[in-house]
C-alpha positions in Angstrom: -7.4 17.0 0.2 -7.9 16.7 -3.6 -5.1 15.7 -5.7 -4.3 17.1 -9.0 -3.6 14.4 -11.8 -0.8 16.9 -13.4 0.8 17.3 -9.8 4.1 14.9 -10.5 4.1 14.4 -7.1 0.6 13.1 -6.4 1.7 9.6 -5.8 4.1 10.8 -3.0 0.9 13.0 -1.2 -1.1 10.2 -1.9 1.5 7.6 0.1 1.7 10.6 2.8 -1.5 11.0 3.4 -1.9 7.3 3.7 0.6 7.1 6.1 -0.9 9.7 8.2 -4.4 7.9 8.0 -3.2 4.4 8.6 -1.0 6.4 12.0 -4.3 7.6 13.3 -5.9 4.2 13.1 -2.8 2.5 14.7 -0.4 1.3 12.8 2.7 1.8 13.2 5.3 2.4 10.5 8.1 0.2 9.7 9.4 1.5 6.0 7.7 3.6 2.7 8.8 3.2 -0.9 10.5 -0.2 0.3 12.5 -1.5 -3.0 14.3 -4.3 -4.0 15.0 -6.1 -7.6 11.3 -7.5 -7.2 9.7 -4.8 -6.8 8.4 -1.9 -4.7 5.7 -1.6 -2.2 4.5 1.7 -1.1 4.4 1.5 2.7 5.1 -1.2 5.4 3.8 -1.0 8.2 2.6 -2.6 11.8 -0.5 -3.6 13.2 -0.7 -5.0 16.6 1.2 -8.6 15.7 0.7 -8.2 11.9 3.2 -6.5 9.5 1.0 -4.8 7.0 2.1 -4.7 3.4 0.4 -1.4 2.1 -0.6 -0.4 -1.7 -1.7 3.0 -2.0 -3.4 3.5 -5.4 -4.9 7.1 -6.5 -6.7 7.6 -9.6 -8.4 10.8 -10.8 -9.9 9.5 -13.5 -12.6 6.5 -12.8 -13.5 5.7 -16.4 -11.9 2.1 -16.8 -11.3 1.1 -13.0 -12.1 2.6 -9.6 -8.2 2.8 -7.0 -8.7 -0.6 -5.6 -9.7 -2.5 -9.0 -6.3 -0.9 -10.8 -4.1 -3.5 -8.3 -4.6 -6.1 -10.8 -3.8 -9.5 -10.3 -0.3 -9.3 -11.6 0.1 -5.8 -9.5 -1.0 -8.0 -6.2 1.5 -10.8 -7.5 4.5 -8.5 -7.4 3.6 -6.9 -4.3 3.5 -10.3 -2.7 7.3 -11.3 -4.0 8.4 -8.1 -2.6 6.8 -9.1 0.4 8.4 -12.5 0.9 11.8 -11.1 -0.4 11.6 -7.9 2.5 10.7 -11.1 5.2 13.5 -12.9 3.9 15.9 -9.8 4.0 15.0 -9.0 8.0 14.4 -13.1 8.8 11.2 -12.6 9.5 9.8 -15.4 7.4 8.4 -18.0 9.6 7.7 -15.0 12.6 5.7 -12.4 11.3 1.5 -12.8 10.8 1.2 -10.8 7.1 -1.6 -8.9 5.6 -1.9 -6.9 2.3 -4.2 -3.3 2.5 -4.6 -1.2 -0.3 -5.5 2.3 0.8 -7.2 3.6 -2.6 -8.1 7.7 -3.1 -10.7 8.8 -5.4 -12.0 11.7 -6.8 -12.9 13.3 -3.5 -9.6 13.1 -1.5 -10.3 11.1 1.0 -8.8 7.5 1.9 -10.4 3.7 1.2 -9.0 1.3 3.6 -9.4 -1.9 2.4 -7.9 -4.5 5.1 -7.0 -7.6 3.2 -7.8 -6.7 0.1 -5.7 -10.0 -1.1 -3.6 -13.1 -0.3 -1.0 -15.4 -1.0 
């Protein structure tokens, strides 16, 4: 599936098709578009014993950063704020085993999973 960049909806298709990917392989999911004042992150889901914090990232144009490379270091930050708030929320903060994917789309449609792609 190739995405349009004028399609206003591309994002959404993009965090649909992850979540159909990231199903295939597995995981299970918990919540998408999860927000709170901190932030949002695009999909949470569950692998095995690991709650799975997801950023999906589509880009159609490639000329200043590939998907993955556009979840900059202030991006990754946030993502991980939202994270501890959404353990905090559901009390999961000293249970649950954490990772941070980013599932990245390029020019040809089809999904990058990268598995702990960062950290706290």
């Amino acid at each position: 599936m190739f995405f349009a960049s004028s399609d206003k909806n591309s994002g959404a298709d993009a965090e649909a098709k992850a979540e159909v990917f990231l199903v295939k392989q597995g995981l299970v999911k918990r919540e998408r578009n999860y927000r709170c004042k901190l932030g949002e992150i695009d999909l949470i889901m569950q692998h095995k014993d690991t709650l799975v914090f997801v950023e999906v990232r589509l880009r159609s144009h490639q000329g200043f950063a590939n998907a993955a490379e556009s979840v900059t270091i202030r991006k990754q930050q946030k993502i991980i704020n939202t994270a501890q708030y959404y353990l905090q929320q559901h009390q999961l903060t000293d249970k649950a085993n954490c990772r941070f994917d980013v599932v990245a789309f390029g020019n040809n449609g089809e999904p990058d999973w990268i598995k702990d792609a960062f950290s706290v």
